[in-house]
C-alpha positions in Angstrom: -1.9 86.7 143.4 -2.1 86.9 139.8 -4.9 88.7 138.2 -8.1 89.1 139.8 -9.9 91.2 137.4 -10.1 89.1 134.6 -12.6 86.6 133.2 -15.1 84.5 135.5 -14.2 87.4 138.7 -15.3 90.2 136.8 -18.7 88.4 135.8 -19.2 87.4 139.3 -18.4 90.8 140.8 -20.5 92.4 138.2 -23.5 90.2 138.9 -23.3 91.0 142.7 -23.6 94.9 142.0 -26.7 93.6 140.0 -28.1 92.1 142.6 -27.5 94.6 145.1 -28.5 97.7 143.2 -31.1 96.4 141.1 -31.1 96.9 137.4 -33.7 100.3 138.2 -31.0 102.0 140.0 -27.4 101.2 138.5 -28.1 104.2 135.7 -28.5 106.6 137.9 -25.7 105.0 140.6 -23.6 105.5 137.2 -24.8 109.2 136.8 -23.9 109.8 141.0 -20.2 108.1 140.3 -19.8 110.1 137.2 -20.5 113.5 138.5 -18.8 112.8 141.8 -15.5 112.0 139.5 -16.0 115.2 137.7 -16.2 117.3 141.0 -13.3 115.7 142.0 -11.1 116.2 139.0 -12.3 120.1 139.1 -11.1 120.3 142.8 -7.5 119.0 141.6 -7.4 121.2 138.8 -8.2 124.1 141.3 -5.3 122.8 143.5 -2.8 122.7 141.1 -3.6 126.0 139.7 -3.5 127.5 143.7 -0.1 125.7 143.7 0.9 127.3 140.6 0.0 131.2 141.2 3.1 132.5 142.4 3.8 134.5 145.4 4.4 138.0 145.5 8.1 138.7 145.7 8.1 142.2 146.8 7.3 141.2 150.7 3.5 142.3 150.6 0.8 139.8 150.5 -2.6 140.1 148.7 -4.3 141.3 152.1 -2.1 144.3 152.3 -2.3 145.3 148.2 -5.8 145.7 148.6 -7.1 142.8 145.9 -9.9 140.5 146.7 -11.3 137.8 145.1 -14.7 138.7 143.1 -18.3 137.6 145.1 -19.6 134.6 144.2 -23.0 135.4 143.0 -26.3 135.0 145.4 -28.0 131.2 144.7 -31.8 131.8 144.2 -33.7 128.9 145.9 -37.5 128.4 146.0 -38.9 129.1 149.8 -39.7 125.6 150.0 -36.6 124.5 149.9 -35.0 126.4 152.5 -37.6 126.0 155.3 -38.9 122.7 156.5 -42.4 122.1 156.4 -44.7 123.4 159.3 -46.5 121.2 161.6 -50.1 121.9 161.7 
């Protein structure tokens, strides 16, 4: 199969995404891929540490000791943005 990444396949492939996207819109197609991988690297960091807290080992659970996790704080958002725009 060998490999298919290398030399005249890369240039090809990469002029394709050109074509497709248009040179306007691969920055911010970049920007979208970039923060999408950073969301996802922060959700696998959150897993591991979930995976890592340990259990109680004196039989009660965290329901029954009475902690709770703190309120995330309230997300102001301009009316606009909430409602869609009337009819007249």
């Amino acid at each position: 199969m060998g490999n298919l990444f290398a030399g005249p396949h890369l240039w090809i492939i990469l002029i394709i995404i050109l074509l497709l996207f248009g040179a306007a819109k691969l920055p911010a197609l970049a920007k979208s891929l970039g923060q999408s991988a950073r969301v996802f690297k922060g959700e696998m960091k959150a897993m591991k540490s979930d995976d890592a807290e340990p259990a109680p080992t004196d039989g009660t659970d965290a329901a029954s000791t009475g902690t709770t996790a703190p309120a995330a704080p309230p997300v102001d958002r301009p009316a606009d943005q909430d409602t869609p725009p009337r009819a007249s």
